[in-house]
N, C-alpha and C positions, 0 to 999 in steps of 0.2 A: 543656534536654533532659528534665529533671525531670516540667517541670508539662507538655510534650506526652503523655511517655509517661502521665502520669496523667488525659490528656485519653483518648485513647487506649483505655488502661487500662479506663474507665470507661464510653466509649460499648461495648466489645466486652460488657462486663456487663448492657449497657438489651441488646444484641442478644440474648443468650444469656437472658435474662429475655423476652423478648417470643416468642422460639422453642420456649422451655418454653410460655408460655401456647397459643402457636399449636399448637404439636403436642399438647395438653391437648385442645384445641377439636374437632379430627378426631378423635381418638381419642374421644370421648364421641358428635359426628357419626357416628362408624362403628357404635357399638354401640350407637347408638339407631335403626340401620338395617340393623342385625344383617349388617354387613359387615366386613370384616378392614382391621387398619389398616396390620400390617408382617406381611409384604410388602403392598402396595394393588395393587388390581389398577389398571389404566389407567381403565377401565370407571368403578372406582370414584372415584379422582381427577376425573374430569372429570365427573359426579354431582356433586363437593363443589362443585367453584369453580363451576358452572355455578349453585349453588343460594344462595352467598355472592355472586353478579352481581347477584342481587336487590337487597342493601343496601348492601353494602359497594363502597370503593371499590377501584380496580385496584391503587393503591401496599399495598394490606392482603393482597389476593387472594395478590398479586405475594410479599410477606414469608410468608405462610402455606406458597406452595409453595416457599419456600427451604428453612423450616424441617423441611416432608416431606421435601423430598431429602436434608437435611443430617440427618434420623435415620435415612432409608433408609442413607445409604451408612457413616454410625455403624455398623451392623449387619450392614455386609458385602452388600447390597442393590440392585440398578440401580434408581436414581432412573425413577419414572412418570412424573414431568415432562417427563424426555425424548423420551417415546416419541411418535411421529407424533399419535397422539389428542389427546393433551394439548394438547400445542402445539399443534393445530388447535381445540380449544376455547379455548384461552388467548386465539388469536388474534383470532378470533370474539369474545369477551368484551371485550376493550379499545377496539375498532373500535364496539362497543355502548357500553359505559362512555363511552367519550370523547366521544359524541354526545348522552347524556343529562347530563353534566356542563356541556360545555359549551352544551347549549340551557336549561338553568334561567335561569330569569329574578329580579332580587332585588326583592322585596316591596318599594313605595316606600310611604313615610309615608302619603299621601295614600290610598295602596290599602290601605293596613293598617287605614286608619281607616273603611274601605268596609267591610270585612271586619268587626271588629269592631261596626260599627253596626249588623249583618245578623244577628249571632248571637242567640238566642233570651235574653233577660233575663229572661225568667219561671222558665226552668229551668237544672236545675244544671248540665246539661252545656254551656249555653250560657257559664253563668257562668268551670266552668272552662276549657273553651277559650280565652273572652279572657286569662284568665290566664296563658294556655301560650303563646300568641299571644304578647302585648304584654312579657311576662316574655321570651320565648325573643327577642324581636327587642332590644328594651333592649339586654339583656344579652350580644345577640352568641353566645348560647348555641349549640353544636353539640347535635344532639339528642339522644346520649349524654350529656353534659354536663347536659340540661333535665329528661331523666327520672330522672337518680340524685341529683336534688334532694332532699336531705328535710328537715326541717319543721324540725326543731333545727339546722340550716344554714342560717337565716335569722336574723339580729339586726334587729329595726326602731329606726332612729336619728331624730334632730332632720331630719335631712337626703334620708330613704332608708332604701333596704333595705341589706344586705351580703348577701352571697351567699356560701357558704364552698365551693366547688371542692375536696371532695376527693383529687379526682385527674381529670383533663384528658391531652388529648393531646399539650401542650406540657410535660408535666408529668409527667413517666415517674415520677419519681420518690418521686412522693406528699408534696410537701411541701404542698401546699393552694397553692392560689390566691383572694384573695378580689376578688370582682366587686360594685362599687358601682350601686345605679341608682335615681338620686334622684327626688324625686318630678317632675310632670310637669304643667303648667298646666293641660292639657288631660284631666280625671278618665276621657274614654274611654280613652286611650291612656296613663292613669298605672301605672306598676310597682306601685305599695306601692298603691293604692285596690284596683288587679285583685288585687293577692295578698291584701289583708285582706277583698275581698267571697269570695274563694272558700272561706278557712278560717272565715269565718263561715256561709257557706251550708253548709258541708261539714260542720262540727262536725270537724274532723281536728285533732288534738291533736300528733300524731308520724307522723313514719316519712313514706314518700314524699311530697311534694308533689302530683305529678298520677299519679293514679290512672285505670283501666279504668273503665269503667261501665258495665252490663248492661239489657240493652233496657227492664228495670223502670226506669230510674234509682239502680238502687243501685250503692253505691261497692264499688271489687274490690281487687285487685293493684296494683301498679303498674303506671304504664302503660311500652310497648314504642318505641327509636328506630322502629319503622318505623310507631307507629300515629301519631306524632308527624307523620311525612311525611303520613297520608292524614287527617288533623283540616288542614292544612295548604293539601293538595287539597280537600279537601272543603267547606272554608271560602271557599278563592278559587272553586271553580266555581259557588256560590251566590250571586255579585255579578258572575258573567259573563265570568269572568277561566279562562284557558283552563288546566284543571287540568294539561293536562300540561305546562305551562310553566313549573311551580311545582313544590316541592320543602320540607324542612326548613330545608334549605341555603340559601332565598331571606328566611328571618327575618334570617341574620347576613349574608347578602349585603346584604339591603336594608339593614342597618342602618350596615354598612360605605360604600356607593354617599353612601346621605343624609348619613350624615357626612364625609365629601368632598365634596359639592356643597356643603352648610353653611360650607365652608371649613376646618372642623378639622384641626390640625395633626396630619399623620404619625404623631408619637408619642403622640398622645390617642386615635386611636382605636388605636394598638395596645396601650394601656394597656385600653382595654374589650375588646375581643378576643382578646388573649393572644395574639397574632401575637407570634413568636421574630423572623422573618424581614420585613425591609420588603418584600422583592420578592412575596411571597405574598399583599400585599396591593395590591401593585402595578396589580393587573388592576379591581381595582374604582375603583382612584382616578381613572386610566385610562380608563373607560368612564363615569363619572360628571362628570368635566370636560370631554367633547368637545363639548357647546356654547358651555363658556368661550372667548371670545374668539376664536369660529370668525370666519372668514374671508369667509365668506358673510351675515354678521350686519352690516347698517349701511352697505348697500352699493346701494342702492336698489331691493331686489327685489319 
């Protein structure tokens, strides 16, 4: 009884943690659109989630407008979520969502190496992109994960890079995660060659790994999860690959798929991907073995 109630105990604390960040997030959303947070109007709720359909997925969308209602009705308030608007935006939203998730398509080896052969080697943005590329697929990276890379989070070993995850989505916690990705026969497609060409061309010493770059070529900010998707897009539609069938999500897809057709065991790739859950990774093993031992193979067609 003990260790459930401190199961328990503990998951209501990641909620109440995550509901503070979420109601943090609208509340800075509102007043960088000079709109009211409590009470929100409908109007304005369906503005927010309408404008989070962009990047985010629907299970985040979905936790955000818990966390609204649950400080609306803290304050004595009728939850907006309820009202006909909402829900009719909501619903519209998922039925979208659900259609762009699942028509991504995952980057296979073969096409990643199309990709990378295509990118410009004389310049730096070409350079970094392969980095972001071949780093983000290795590693199985989500593209939150790839952008809040920084420079002193990398250790180079006899073996490979480590990669230090200081907080993931498997990973409420912040205890770090680290991610191995050794070197690679192949120097287009090697982790540790792409990351040590990019910090040599780059002179970057610290602080973010991949960076903005501005139509001079010069280095910015850090770079943003959604510019990560259109380097992603942008990349495959210049080797003729149909950019909207592509996504961030198709680096750790593709990387997931190849390693299931390669044969790898179950727990090796959730050892790279940080999958909590086998069945979440289920779908990829799944769509990557349906020509093993099809039925129609050897049959004299």
């Amino acid at each position: 009884m003990e260790a459930k109630e401190h199961l328990l105990n503990s998951k209501a604390e990641n909620t109440k943690r995550a509901y503070t960040s979420d109601w943090s997030h609208f509340e800075k959303w509102c007043y960088s659109h000079s709109l009211e947070s409590l009470p929100a109007d409908p109007q304005t709720l369906a503005y927010y989630i309408t404008s989070l359909g962009k990047e985010k997925k629907a299970s985040t969308i979905k936790r955000r407008m818990a966390a609204i209602s649950q400080r609306h009705k803290t304050k004595g308030y009728p939850s907006p979520c309820k009202t006909p608007l909402v829900k009719g935006v909501w619903e519209g939203l998922q039925r979208k969502i659900g259609v762009e998730e699942k028509g991504k398509e995952a980057l296979w080896l073969h096409e990643l190496r199309e990709v990378i052969e295509a990118l410009p080697k004389d310049k730096l943005i070409g350079i970094r992109n392969r980095a972001l590329l071949v780093i983000g697929w290795v590693g199985a990276f989500r593209r939150s994960e790839l952008v809040g890379i920084n420079i002193e989070d990398i250790s180079i070993t006899r073996d490979g890079i480590i990669i230090h995850l200081n907080r993931s989505k498997t990973d409420q916690k912040g205890e770090g995660q680290d991610v191995a990705l050794p070197f690679a026969s192949n120097p287009l497609t090697c982790p540790v060659r792409s990351f040590e060409d990019w910090i040599t061309a780059s002179r970057l010493k610290d602080g973010p790994l991949f960076r903005r770059m501005d139509r001079h070529g010069n280095i910015m900010e850090r770079l943003t999860p959604p510019a990560v998707r259109m380097v992603v897009k942008n990349s495959c539609e210049a080797v003729g690959l149909d950019p909207q069938r592509y996504s961030a999500h198709s680096l750790r897809s593709g990387f997931c798929s190849q390693a299931a057709r390669a044969g790898k065991a179950e727990h090796q790739i959730m050892k790279q991907t940080r999958h909590k859950r086998s069945d979440s990774l289920q779908r990829y093993i799944k769509k990557a073995s349906l020509f093993d031992d099809n039925a129609a193979s050897g049959i004299g067609l």
